[in-house]
C-alpha positions as CSV (number, residue, x, y, z in Angstrom):
1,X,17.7,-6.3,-10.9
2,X,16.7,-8.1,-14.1
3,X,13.4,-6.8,-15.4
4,X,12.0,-10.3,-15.6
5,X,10.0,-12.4,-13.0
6,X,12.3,-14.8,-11.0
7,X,13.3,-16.0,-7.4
8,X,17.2,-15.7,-7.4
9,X,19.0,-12.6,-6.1
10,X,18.4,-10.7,-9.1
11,X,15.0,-11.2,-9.7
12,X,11.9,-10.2,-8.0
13,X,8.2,-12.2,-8.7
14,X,5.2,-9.8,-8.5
15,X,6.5,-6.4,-6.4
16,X,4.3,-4.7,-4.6
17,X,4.8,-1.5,-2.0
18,X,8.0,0.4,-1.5
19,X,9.5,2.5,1.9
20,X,12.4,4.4,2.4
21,X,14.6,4.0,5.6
22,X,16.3,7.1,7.4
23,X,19.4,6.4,5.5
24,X,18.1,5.8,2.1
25,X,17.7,2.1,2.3
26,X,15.3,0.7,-0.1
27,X,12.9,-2.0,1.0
28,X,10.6,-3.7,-1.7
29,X,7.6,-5.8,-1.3
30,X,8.9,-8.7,-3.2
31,X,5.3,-10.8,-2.8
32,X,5.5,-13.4,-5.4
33,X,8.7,-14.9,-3.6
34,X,6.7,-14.1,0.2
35,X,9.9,-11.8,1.3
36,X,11.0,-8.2,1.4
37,X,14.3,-7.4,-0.1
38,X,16.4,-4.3,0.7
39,X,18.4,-2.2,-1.8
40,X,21.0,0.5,-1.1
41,X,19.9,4.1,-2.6
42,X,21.9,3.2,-5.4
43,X,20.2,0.2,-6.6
44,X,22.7,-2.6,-5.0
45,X,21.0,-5.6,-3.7
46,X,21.6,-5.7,0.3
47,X,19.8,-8.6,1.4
48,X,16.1,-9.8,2.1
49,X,14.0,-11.1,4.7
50,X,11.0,-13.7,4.3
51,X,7.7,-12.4,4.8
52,X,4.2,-14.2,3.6
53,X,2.5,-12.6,1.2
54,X,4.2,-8.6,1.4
55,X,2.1,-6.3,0.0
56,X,2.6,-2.8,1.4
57,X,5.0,-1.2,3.8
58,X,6.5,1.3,6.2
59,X,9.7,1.6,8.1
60,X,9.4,4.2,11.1
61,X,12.7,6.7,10.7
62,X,13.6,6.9,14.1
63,X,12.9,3.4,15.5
64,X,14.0,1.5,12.0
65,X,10.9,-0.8,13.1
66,X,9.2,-2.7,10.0
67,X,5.5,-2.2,9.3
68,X,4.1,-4.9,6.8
69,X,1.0,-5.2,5.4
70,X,0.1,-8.5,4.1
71,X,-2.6,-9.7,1.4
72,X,-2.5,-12.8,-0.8
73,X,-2.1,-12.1,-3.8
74,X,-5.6,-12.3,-5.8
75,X,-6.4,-15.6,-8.0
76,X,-5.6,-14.8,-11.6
77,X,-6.8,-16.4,-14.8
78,X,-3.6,-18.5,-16.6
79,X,-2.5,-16.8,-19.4
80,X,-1.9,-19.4,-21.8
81,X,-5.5,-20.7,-20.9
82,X,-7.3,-17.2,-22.4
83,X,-7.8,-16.2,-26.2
84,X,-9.9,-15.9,-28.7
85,X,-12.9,-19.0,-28.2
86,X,-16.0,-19.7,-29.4
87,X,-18.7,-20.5,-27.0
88,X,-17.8,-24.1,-26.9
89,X,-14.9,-23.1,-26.1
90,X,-15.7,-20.9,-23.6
91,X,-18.0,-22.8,-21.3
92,X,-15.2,-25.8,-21.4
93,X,-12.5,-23.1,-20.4
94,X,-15.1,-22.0,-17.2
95,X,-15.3,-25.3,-16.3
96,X,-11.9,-25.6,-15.8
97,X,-11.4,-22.5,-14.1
98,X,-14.0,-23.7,-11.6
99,X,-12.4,-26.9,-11.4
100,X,-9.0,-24.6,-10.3
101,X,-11.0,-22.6,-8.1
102,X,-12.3,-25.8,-6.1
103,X,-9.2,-27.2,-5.5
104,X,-7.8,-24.1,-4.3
105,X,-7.0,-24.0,-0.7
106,X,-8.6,-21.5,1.2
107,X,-7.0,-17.8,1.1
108,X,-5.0,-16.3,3.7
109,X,-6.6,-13.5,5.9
110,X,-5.3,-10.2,5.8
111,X,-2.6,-9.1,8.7
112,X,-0.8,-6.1,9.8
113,X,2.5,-7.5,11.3
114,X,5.4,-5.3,13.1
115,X,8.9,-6.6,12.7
116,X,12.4,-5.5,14.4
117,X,14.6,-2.8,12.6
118,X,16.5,-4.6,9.8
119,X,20.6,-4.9,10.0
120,X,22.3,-6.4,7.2
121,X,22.3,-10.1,7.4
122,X,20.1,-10.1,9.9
123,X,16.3,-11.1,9.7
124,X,14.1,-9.3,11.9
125,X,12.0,-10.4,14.4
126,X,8.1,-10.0,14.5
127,X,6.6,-8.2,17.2
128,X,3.4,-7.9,16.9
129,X,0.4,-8.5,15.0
130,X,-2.8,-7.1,13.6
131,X,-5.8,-9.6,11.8
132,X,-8.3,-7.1,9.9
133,X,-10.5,-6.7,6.7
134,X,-8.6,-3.7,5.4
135,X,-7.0,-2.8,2.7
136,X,-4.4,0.0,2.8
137,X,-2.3,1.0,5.5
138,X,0.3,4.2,6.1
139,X,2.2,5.0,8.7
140,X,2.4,8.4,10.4
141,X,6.3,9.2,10.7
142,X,6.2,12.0,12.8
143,X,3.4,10.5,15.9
144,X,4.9,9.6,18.9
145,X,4.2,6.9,19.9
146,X,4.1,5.2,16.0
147,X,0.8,5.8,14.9
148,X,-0.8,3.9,11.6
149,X,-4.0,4.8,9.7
150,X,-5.5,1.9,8.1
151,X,-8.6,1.6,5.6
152,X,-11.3,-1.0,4.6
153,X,-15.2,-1.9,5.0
154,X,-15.0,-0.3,8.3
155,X,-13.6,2.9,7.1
156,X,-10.8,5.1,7.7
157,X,-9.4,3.9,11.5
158,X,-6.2,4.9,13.5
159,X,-3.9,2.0,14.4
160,X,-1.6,2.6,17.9
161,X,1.6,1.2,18.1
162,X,1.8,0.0,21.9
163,X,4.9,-1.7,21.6
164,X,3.7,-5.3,22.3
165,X,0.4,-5.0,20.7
166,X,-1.7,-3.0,18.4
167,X,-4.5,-0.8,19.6
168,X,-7.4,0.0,17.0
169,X,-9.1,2.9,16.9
170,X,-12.9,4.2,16.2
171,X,-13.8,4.9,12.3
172,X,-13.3,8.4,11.6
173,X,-15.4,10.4,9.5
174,X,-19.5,9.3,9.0
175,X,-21.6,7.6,6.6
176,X,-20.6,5.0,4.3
177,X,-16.5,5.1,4.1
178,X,-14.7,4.2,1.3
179,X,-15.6,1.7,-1.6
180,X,-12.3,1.2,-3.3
181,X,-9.1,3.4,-1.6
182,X,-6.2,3.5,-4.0
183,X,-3.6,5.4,-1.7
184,X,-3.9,7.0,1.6
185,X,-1.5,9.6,2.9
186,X,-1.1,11.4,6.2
187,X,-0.4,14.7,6.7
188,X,0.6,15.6,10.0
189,X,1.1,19.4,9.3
190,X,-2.2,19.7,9.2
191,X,-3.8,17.3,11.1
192,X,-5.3,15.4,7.9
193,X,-5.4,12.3,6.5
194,X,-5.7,12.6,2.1
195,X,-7.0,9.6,0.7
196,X,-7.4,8.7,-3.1
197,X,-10.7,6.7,-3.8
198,X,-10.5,4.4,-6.5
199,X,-14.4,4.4,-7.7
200,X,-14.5,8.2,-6.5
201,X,-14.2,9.8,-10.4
202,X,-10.6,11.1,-9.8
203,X,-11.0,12.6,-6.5
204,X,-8.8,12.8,-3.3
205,X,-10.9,13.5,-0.3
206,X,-9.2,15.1,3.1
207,X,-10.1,13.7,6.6
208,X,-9.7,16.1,9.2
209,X,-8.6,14.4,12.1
210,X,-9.7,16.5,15.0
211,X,-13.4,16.4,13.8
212,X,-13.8,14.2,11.6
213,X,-15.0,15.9,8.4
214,X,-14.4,14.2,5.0
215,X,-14.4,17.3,2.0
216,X,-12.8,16.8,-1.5
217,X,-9.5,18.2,-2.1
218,X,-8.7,17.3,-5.7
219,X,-11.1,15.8,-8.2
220,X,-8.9,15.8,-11.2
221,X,-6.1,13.4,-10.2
222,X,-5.5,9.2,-10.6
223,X,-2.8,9.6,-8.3
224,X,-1.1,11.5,-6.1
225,X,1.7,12.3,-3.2
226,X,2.5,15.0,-1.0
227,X,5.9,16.8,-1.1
228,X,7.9,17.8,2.5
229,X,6.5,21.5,1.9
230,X,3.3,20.4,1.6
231,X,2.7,20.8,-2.3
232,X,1.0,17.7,-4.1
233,X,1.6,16.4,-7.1
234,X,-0.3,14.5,-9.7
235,X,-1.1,12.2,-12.3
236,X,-3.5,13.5,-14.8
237,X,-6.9,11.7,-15.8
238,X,-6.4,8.2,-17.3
239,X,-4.2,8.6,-20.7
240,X,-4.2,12.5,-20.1
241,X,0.0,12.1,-19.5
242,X,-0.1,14.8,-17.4
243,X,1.7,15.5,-14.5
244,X,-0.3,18.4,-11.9
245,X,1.0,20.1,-8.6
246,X,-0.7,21.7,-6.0
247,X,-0.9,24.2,-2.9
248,X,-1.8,22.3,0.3
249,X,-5.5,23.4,0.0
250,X,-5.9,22.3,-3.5
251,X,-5.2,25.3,-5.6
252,X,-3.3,24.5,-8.8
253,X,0.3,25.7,-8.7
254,X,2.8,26.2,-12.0
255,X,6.2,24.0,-11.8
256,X,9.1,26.4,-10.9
257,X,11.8,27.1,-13.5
């Protein structure tokens, strides 16, 4: 792929989430051009699929079945209308922006959709559907049946994959929820879900799902992800450059070798 915005075959136009297929498959949330194009672990270009407005996603390992979350992107100032203005300037320039605004059509809700597994030069069929006010969405790998945690103003909720539709859980946790949620991550193994709060000073705060206390796990991280042996790994503090790993409870571990 060119590292350049475009909408041919080599080209992708504002990419959003990644996932992983059981045999290494690459699928990318290719928003700007409302599909999803798939990649083999190499890097070669396999095909695509349209989707509107891809923003994350999930394939399930077993099934190959497509979960994708979809969000318009958000309105944007134009570049080559922005600079250095004096306030003459500057009340002309909102003017026009509000002109823009108002002439906008009106934005797309939010939706959870469930497609068919992908074969290539096929194009999978949806399956289901899911309207909601949320914001991220992962997918459990190991629940049987699928299972999906989704988060938003209503706070952390499970998803159930029924087959033909999707069945919405209660809010787990108490008080407020989340402001901002920059990455959620289940963790099966221990019967937790880790989620990274954006407005939360670097912290990643641990739901445990059988009763529904919310502690802090790490409070030191901008990012994170959990390994297969349950070790996490980090990004430092904002320009630290540092990368951090973990024991499952939090404890900080050296890098081996």
């Amino acid at each position: 792929f060119d590292n350049r915005p475009g909408g041919d075959e080599k080209h992708l136009n504002d990419p959003q989430g990644l996932a992983v297929d059981a045999e290494g498959r690459v699928f990318v949330c290719d928003r700007g051009n409302n599909r999803v194009v798939v990649a083999s672990p190499d890097g070669e270009r396999l095909g695509s699929f349209p989707v509107e407005d891809p923003e994350q996603i999930a394939v399930q390992p077993k099934s190959g079945e497509i979960y994708v979350f979809c969000r318009q992107a958000p309105p944007g100032n134009r570049p080559k209308d922005i600079g250095p203005m004096s306030m003459k300037e500057y009340r002309a320039w909102q003017a026009r922006r509000a002109a823009r605004r108002a002439k906008a059509p009106p934005r797309r809700k939010p939706k959870l959709i469930k497609l068919s597994a992908w074969t290539p030069g096929g194009r999978p069929q949806e399956l289901t559907r899911l309207d909601g006010d949320f914001t991220l969405m992962a997918l459990d790998p190991g629940a049987s049946p699928p299972q999906l945690w989704v988060v938003g103003k209503g706070g952390l909720r499970p998803v159930l994959d029924r087959g033909k539709e999707f069945a919405v859980g209660g809010p787990v946790g108490r008080g407020w929820g989340l402001g901002h949620p920059g990455r959620i991550v289940g963790d099966p193994e221990r019967n937790r879900v880790l989620v990274y709060n954006l407005s939360s000073n670097y912290k990643v705060v641990s739901f445990d799902l059988a009763t529904g206390e919310k502690t802090t796990l790490l409070d030191c991280v901008s990012d994170f992800a959990v390994a297969p042996d349950g070790s996490i790994y980090g990004t430092g503090k904002y320009n630290s450059r540092e990368l951090l790993r973990f024991s499952a409870d939090g404890k900080a571990l050296n890098f081996e070798g």
